[in-house]
C-alpha positions as CSV (number, residue, x, y, z in Angstrom):
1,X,0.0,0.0,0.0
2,X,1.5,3.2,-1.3
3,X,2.4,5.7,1.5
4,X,-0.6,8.5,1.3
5,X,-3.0,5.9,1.6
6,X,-1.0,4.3,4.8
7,X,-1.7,7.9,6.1
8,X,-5.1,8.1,5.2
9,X,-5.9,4.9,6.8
10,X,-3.9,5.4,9.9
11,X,-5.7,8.6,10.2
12,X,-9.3,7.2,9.5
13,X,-8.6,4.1,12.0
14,X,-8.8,6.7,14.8
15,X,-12.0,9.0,12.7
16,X,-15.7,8.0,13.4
17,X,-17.7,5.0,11.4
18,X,-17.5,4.8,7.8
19,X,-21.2,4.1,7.5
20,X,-24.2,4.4,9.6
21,X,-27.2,2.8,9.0
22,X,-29.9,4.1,10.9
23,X,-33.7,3.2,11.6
24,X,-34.2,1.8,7.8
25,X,-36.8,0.2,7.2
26,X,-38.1,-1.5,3.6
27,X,-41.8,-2.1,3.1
28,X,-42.9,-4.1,-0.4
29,X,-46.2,-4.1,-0.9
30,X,-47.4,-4.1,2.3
31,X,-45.0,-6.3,3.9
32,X,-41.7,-5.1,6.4
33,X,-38.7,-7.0,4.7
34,X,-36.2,-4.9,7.0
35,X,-37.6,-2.9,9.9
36,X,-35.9,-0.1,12.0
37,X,-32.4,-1.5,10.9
38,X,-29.7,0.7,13.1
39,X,-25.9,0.2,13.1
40,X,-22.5,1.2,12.4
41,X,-19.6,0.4,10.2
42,X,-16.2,1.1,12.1
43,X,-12.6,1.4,10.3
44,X,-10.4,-1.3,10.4
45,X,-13.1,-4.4,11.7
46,X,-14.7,-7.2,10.1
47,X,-19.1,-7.1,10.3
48,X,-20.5,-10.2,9.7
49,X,-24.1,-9.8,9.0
50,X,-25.6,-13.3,10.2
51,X,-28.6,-15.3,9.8
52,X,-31.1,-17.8,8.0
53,X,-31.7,-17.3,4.5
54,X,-34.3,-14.7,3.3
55,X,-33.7,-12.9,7.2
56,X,-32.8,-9.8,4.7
57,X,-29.0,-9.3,5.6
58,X,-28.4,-9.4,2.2
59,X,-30.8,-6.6,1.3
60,X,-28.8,-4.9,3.9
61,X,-25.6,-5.0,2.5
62,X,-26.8,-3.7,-0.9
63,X,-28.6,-1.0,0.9
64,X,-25.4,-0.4,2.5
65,X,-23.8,0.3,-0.6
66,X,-26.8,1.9,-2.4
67,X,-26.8,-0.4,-5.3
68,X,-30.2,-1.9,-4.4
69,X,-33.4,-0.8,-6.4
70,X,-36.3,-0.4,-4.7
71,X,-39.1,-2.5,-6.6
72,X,-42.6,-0.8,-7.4
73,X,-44.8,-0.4,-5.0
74,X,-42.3,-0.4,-2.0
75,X,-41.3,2.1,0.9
76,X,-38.2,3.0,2.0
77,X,-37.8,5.1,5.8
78,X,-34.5,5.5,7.7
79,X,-31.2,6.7,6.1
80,X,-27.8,5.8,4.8
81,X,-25.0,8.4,6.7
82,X,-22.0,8.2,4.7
83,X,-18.7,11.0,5.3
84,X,-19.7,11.3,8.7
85,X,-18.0,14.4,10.5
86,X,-16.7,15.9,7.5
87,X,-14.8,12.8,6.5
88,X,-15.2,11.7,2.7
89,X,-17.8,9.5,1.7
90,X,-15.9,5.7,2.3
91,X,-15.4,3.8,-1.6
92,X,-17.1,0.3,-1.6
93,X,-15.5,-2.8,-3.2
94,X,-17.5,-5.8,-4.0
95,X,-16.2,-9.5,-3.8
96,X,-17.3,-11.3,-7.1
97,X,-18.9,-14.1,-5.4
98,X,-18.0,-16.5,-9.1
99,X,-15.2,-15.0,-10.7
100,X,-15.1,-16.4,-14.2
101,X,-12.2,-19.0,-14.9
102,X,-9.6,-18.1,-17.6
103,X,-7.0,-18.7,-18.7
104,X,-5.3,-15.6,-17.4
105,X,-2.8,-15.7,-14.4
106,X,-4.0,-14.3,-11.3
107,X,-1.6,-11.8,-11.5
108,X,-2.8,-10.7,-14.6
109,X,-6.7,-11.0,-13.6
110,X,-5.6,-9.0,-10.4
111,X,-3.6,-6.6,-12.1
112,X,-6.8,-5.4,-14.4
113,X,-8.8,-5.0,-11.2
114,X,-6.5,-2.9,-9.8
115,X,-6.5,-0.7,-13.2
116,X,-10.1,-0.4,-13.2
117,X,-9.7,1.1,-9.8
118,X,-8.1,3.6,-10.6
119,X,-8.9,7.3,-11.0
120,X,-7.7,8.3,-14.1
121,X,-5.4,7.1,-16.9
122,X,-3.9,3.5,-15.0
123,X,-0.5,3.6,-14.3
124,X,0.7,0.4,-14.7
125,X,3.6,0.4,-12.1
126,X,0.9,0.9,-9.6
127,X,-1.5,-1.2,-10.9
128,X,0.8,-4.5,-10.4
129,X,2.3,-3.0,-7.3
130,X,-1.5,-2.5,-6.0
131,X,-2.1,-6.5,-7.6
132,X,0.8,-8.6,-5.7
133,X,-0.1,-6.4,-2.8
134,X,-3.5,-7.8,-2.8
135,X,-2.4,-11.0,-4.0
136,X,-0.1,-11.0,-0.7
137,X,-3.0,-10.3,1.3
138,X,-5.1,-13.3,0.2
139,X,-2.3,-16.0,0.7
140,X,-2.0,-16.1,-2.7
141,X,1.8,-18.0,-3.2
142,X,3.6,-15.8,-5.8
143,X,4.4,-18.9,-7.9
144,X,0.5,-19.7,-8.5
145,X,0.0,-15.9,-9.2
146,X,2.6,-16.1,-12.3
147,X,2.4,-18.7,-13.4
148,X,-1.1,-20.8,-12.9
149,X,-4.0,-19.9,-14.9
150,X,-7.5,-18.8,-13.0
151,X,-8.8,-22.2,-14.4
152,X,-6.2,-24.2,-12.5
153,X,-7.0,-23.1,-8.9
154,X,-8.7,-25.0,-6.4
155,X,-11.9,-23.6,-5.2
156,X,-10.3,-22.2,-2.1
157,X,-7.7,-20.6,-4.5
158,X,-10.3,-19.2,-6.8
159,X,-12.2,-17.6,-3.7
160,X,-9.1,-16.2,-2.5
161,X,-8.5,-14.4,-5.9
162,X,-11.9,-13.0,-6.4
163,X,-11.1,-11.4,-2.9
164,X,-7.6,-10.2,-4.1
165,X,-9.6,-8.6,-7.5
166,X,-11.8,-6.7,-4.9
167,X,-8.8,-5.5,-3.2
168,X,-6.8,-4.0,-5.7
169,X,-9.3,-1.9,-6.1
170,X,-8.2,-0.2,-3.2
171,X,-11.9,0.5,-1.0
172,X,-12.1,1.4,2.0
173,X,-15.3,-0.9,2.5
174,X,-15.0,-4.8,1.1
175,X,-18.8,-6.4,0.8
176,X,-18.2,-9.8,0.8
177,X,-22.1,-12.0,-0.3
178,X,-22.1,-15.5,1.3
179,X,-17.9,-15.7,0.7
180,X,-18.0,-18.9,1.6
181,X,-20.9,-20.7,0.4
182,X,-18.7,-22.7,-2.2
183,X,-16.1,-24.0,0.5
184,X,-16.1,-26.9,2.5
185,X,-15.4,-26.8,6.2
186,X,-11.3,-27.0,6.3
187,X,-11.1,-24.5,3.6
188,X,-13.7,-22.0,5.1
189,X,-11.7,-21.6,8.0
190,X,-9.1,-20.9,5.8
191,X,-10.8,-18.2,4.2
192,X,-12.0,-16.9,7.3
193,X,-8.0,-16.3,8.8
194,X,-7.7,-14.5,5.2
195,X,-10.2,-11.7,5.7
196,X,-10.0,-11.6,9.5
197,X,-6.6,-10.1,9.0
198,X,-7.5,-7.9,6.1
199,X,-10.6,-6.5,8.4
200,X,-7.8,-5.0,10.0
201,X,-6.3,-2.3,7.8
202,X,-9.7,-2.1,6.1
203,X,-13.2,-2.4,6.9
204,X,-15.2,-5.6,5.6
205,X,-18.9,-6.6,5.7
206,X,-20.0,-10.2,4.8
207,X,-23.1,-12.2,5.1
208,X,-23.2,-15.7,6.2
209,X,-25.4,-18.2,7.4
210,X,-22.6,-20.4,8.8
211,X,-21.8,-19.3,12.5
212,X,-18.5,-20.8,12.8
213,X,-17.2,-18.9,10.0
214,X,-18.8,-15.2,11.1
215,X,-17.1,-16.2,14.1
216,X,-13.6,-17.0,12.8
217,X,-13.6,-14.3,10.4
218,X,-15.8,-11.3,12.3
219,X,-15.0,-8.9,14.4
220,X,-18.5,-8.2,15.7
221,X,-21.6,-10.2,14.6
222,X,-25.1,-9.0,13.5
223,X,-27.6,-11.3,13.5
224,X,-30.8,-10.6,11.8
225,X,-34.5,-12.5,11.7
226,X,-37.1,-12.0,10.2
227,X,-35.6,-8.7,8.6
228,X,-35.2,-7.1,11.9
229,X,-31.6,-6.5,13.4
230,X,-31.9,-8.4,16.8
231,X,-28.3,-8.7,18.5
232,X,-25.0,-7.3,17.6
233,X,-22.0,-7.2,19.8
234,X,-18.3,-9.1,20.0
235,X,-18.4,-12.2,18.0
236,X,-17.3,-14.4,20.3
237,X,-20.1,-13.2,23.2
238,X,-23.1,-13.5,20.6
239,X,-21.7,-17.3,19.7
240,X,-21.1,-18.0,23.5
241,X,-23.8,-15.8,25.8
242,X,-26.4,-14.8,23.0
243,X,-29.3,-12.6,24.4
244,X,-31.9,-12.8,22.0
245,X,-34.2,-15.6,21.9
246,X,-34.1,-15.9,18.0
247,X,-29.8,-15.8,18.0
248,X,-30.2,-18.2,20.7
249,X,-32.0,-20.8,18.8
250,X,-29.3,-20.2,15.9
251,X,-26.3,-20.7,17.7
252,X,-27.9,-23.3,19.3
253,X,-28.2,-25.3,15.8
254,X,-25.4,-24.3,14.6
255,X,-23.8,-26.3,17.4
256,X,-25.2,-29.1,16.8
C-alpha cells in the first residue's frame, strides 16, 4: 500500500464510522422486509451480518452500498449516513462471489482490477504493485499468481483471488455475499484467517449463514430475523452468551 494511503488509513482508524445505517426500514407491498435497521460500520473491523436465508441481511448489505433498487410499490424510511464528521464518503469494493475462470494468471486478472480502480489514466507500475499487494494479502503464493492460470486453482484458491480482485481496487469498504458458500469446512476456516486479518487495515462486511465462520472471520456479529436486526455485539459473546431468543436458537443449531 503506497504511503498516502497508509496515512489516510492510519488517520481514519482513529476517525468516526464509515457508515451508519440508521432506523431503515423497507416495506414491499405491504410487507416489512427490513424494519428499524440501526448500526455502524467502524474502520479497520470485520461485520459479519448473520442469519437464516431470506432474514434480509443481504438486502442490507446492498442498501449499504446503495446499489439496491427499490421495486414498485415499496417504501423505504431510515437513512444511509455516509462522510460522517466531515470525512469523505468511504469507496465500496465488492467481492465477485463466481469469478469467471480463464485462462489468465492471477496476477494478470488482479492486475486489471487494480486498473479499473483507478482514478484516471492506469498507471501500470501501480497497478501490479496495487495486484501482488493484494495477492499478498489473500495468501496467494507468488508462484500460482505467475504462473497458474485462473482455471487451474482449487476452489479455495479461486475464492481467494476473487477477494484479491476486490482488493486491488483499493476501498475502503469490502462487501463480501455469502464468501463462503462454495467451500467446505477445512477450507472456510481458511478463508475466514484470510479476511480476519485484512478486516484490520480495512473495513469488511460479509453475510453468512454459517456461524463458525462469522465467528472465525468477524469482528462483531449482527444477526438478523425476520428482517429485523436483533443482537450485535463481539463475535465471540453472541456465539457463547447470545441474548436474544431468535440468536439463541441459531447458535444453538449451529452447534449441533
Amino acid at each position: 500500500m503506497h504511503v498516502r494511503d497508509l496515512a489516510m488509513r492510519a488517520d481514519r482508524a482513529n476517525g468516526p464510522p464509515l457508515v451508519r445505517m440508521m432506523d431503515f426500514t423497507v416495506t414491499v407491498e405491504g410487507h416489512e422486509v427490513l424494519r428499524n435497521v440501526s448500526f455502524d460500520v467502524n474502520p479497520n473491523e470485520c461485520l459479519a451480518l448473520v442469519g437464516t436465508p431470506g432474514c434480509g441481511k443481504r438486502l442490507v448489505l446492498r442498501c449499504l452500498a446503495g446499489v439496491e433498487e427499490v421495486p414498485p410499490r415499496s417504501t423505504v424510511s431510515g437513512r444511509v449516513e455516509l462522510g460522517l464528521q466531515g470525512w469523505p464518503a468511504p469507496q465500496f469494493g465488492w467481492m465477485t462471489p463466481r469469478l469467471a475462470r480463464s485462462t489468465a494468471s492471477p496476477l494478470e486478472i488482479v492486475t486489471d482490477a487494480a486498473r479499473s480502480g483507478m482514478i484516471g489514466t492506469p498507471v501500470e507500475g501501480v497497478a501490479k504493485a496495487r495486484a501482488q499487494e493484494a495477492l499478498v494479502a489473500c495468501d496467494l503464493l507468488d508462484e500460482i499468481a505467475i504462473t497458474s492460470s485462473s482455471g487451474m486453482l482449487s476452489e479455495l484458491e479461486h475464492q481467494r483471488l476473487s477477494l484479491a480482485c476486490a482488493m486491488a481496487e483499493n476501498p475502503e469498504i469490502l462487501l463480501l455475499d455469502e464468501p463462503c458458500s462454495p467451500l467446505n469446512a477445512s477450507e472456510r476456516t481458511a478463508l475466514a484467517r484470510v479476511i480476519r486479518r485484512i478486516g484490520h487495515s480495512r473495513s469488511v462486511v460479509l453475510t453468512t449463514s454459517d456461524l463458525h465462520f462469522a465467528v472465525a472471520a468477524a469482528h462483531r456479529i449482527a444477526f438478523f430475523s425476520a428482517g429485523r436486526l436483533v443482537e450485535i455485539g463481539p463475535s465471540g459473546r453472541v456465539a457463547s452468551h447470545p441474548m436474544d431468543p431468535d440468536c439463541a436458537a441459531f447458535v444453538a443449531q449451529a452447534g449441533r
